[in-house]
Structure formats: C-alpha cells, structure tokens
C-alpha positions in Angstrom: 0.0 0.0 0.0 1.6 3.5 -1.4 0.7 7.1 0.2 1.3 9.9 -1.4 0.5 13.6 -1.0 0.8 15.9 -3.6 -0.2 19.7 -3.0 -2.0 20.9 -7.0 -5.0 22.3 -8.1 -4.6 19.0 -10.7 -2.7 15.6 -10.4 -3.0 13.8 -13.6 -2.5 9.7 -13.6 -1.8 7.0 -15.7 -1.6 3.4 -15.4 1.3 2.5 -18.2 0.8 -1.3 -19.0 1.2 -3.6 -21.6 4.3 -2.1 -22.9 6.0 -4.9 -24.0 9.8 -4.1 -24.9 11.5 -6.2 -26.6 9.0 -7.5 -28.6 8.7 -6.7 -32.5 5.4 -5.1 -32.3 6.2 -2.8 -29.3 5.6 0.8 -31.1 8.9 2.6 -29.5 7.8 5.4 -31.0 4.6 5.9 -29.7 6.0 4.9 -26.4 8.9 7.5 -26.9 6.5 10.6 -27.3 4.1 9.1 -24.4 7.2 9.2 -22.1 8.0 12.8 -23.5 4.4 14.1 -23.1 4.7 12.6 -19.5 7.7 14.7 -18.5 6.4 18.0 -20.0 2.9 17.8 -18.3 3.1 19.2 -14.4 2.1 17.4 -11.3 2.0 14.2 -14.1 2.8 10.4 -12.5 2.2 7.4 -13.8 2.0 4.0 -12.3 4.4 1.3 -14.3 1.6 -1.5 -14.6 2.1 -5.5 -15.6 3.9 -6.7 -19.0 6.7 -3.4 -19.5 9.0 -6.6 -20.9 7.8 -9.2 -22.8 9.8 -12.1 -21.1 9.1 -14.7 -23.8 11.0 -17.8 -23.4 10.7 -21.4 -25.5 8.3 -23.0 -23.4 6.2 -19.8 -22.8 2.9 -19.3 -24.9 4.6 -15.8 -26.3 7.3 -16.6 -28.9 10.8 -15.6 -29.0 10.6 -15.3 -32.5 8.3 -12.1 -32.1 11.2 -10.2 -29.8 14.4 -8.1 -30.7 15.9 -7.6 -27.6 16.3 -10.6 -25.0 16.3 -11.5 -21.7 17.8 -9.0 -18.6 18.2 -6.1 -21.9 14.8 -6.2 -22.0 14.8 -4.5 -18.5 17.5 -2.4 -18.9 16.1 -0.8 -22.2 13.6 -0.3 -19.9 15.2 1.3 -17.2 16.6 3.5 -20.2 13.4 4.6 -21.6 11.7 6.0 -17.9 14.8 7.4 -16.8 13.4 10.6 -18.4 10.0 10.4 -15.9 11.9 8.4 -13.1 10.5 10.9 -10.6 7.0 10.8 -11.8 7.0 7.0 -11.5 4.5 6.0 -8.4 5.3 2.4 -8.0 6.0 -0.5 -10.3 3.8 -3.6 -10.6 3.5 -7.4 -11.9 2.0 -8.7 -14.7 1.5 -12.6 -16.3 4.6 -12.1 -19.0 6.8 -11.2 -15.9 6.1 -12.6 -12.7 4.4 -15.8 -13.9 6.0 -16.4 -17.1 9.7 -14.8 -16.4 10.0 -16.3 -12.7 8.4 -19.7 -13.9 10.5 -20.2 -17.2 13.5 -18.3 -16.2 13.8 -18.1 -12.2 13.6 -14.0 -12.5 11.2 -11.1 -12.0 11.7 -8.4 -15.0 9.4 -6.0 -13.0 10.8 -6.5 -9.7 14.1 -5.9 -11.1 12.6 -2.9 -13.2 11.2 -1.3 -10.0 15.2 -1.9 -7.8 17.0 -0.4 -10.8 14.4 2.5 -10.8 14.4 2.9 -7.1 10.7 2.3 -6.6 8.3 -0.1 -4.9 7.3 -3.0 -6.1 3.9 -4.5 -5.9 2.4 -8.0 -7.4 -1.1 -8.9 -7.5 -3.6 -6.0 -7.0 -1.8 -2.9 -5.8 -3.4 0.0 -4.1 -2.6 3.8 -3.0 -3.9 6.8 -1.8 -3.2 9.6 -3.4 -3.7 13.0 -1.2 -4.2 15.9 -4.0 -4.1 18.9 -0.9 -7.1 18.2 1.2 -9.2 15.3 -1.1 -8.0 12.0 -0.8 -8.5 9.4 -3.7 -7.8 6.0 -3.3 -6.3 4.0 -6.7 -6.7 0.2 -7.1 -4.7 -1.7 -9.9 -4.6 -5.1 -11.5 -3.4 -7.4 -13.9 -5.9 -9.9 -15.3 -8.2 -11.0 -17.7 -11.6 -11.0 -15.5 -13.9 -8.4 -15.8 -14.0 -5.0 -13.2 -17.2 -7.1 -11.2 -14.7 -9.6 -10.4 -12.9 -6.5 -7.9 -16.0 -4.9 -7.3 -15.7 -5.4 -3.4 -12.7 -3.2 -3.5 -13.6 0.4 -2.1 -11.7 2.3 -4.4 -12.2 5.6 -6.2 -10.4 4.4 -9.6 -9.6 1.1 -10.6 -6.9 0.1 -13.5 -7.2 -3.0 -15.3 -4.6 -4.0 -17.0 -4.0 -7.2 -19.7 -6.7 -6.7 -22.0 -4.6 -4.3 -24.2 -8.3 -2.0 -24.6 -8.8 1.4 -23.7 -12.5 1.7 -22.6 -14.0 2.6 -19.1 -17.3 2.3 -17.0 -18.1 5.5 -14.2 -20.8 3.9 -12.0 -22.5 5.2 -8.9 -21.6 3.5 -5.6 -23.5 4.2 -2.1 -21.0 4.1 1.3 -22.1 4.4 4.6 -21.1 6.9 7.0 -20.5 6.1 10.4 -20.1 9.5 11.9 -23.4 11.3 9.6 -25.1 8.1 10.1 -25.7 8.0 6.6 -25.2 6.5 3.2 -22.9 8.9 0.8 -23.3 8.2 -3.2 -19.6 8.6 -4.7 -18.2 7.9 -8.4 -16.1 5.2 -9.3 -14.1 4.3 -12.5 -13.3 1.4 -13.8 -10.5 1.4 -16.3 -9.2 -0.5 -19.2 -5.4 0.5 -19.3 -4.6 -0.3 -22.8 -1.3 -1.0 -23.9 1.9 0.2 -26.2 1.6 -3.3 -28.3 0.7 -2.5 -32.0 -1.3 -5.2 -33.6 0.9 -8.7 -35.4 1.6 -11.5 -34.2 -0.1 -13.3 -31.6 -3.2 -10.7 -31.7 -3.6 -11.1 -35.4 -3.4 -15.1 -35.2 -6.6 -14.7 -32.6 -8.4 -12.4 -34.9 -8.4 -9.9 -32.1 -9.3 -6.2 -32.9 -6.6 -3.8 -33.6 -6.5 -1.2 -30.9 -4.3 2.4 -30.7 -1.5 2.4 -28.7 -1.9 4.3 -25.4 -3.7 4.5 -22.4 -6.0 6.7 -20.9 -5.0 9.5 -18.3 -6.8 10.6 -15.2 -7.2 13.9 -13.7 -7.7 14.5 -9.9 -9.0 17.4 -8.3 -7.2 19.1 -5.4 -9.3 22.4 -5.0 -11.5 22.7 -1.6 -15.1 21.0 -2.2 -13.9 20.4 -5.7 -13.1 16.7 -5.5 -13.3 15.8 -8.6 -12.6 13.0 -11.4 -12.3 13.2 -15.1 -10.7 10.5 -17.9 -8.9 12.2 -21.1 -9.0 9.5 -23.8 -5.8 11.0 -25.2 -2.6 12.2 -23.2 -2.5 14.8 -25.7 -5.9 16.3 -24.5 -4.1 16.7 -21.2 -1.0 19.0 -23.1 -4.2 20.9 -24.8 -6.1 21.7 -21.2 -2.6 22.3 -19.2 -1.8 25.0 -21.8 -5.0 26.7 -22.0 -4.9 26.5 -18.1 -1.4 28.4 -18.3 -2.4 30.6 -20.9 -5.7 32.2 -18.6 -2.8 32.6 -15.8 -0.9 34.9 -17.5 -3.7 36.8 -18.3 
C-alpha cells in the first residue's frame, strides 16, 4: 500500500501497461512521445503497470521469435526509456509475461528488477494507493488480469486500473457508502479502467483475430481544490497537453 501527498489544483494519472519491450510489435515510438508528453505535463505520474517486458522464453505461450531484444536487456532498455520520468514513477507492478511467465521459465522477476534499478516499490497482484491531491484523498486500485471489473468490485476504491486486456475503454458507476459518523449513506463515483497497452497489432493478436487497438492508455485527472473533489478520464494524453496549456495561458492573463 503506497501514500502519497501531492499539493496541486490537478494531479494527472496514468496506469502505463502492456508495454512490451523487446518485442517486434512494441511501437517505441509511440512509447517515446508518451514518455516525452509525460515529462512535459506538471504534477503528471504514472504507475508502471504488468507486462513493460515481454519475457518470452521457448516454453512460454509468447514466442521468442516475435522479440528483438532478449532477456535482462529487455529490462535495462527499460530502465533507459523511464529514466526521463523516473521521478514521476509511483510504483512499479506485476503482470503474467513477468512474474508468472519470467519467474516460472526463467527463475527472474523483470518487474521486480525494473522497480530496484528504478528505485521504486514494487507490488504484485492488486496494488493499491492513496493519493492525497491537498485536502481530497482518492484511493487508486490496480490489477493485472483478464476477469472483468465485477470480479474486484468489493474493493472500495475511487479508480480502478485493469490491465492485460490491451483495450482502452471505461465504466463510471455510482456506488453508495455508509457513513458512520453522519449516520448515513454517501453516493460517490467510481471508474473502472481499461489500461490499454503500447503493443501494435501482429503476431499473436492477429493469429486470434483480435481487434486492432491504438496504442496508449487513458489518463486521469484528480482534483485538489476545496469542495472540488473531482474525477475526469482524457481518452488521449494529448488532451491533457491541450487543457494544461490553456490552463497556463488564462494565468498569464
């Protein structure tokens, strides 16, 4: 469990999964200008979600015949490409390529590694934090699997990432809470949220008949004004760079 406070009108978020280095379908370049947009954006973080290598091995279902960069260099091309956001990095988690396929193949964790060589935590299974934007606290849930959001549904989060699915769509539903102190029940928003992935479509995808997807994930953007809690999902990290300038813009006037 993380904690973090972070004292902005606006924290923006992004679970960053499904990256994939090392294998031939990874768009870099995509990737590359993600990772730019990330550093230029303030009060940005990101999360380092399940599958940032691709781990493939010969008796895995992923083949090494799909990768161009092996083994441990898959990690430190990794470690290479997030230096530039290192301190926006939150925590770094598992995912089935790594922690089941890497430590069950090949006796090694390519995210636990990831995370020591990056100086951040490192969490397996379904990671949590809370995330203090000045006086609103939110609290973030992530996980690597194929079920469905109902299968985490008893979590009591504000925002949930789910990773492996390599989609980019989300569901904002309505939960009720009870308060013990207003002896009440409070009705809050919760999102549930496809992470996507920086995986272009070939190979094992296109042998499924799966449907191509963009590369990306979505972003999130917290509130930290008084009585202004607030959530909102940008589709596009760009959008973010669009808002953030037109926010600086009305400042200077």
């Amino acid at each position: 469990m993380l904690s973090v406070r972070l004292d902005a009108d606006y924290v923006y978020l992004a679970d960053v999964s499904d990256i994939h280095i090392g294998n031939i379908y990874h768009n870099k370049e995509v990737f590359e200008k993600f990772i730019k947009s990330v550093a230029e954006i303030p009060n940005m973080y990101v999360i380092i979600g399940g599958d940032s290598t691709d781990g493939s091995s010969t008796t895995t279902a992923s083949s090494l015949f799909e990768e161009n960069i092996h083994g441990s260099e898959q990690v430190l091309t990794a470690v290479k490409m997030l230096e530039p956001i290192k301190d926006r990095i939150l925590f770094v988690r598992s995912g089935n390529h790594g922690y089941e396929r890497a430590l069950k193949h090949g006796k090694m964790i390519p995210e636990q590694m990831l995370a020591y060589m990056l100086n951040k935590p490192f969490y397996h299974g379904c990671a949590s934090a809370f995330i203090n934007v000045r006086e609103n606290c939110y609290v973030i849930g992530t996980w690597h699997n194929s079920k469905r959001p109902n299968a985490m549904e008893w979590l009591q989060t504000d925002i949930t990432f789910f990773e492996h699915l390599h989609k980019t769509d989300y569901e904002r539903k309505l939960v009720a809470q009870p308060n013990r102190y207003a002896k009440c029940w409070v009705v809050k928003e919760r999102y549930d949220i496809q992470t996507g992935s920086f995986l272009g479509w070939g190979g094992y995808s296109a042998d499924k008949g799966y449907r191509p997807a963009n590369c990306g994930t979505k972003v999130v953007e917290l509130s930290g004004g008084h009585n202004k809690r607030g959530i909102r999902v940008f589709e596009h990290i760009d959008h973010v760079k669009e808002l953030v300038t037109l926010r600086q813009q009305i400042q200077k006037e």
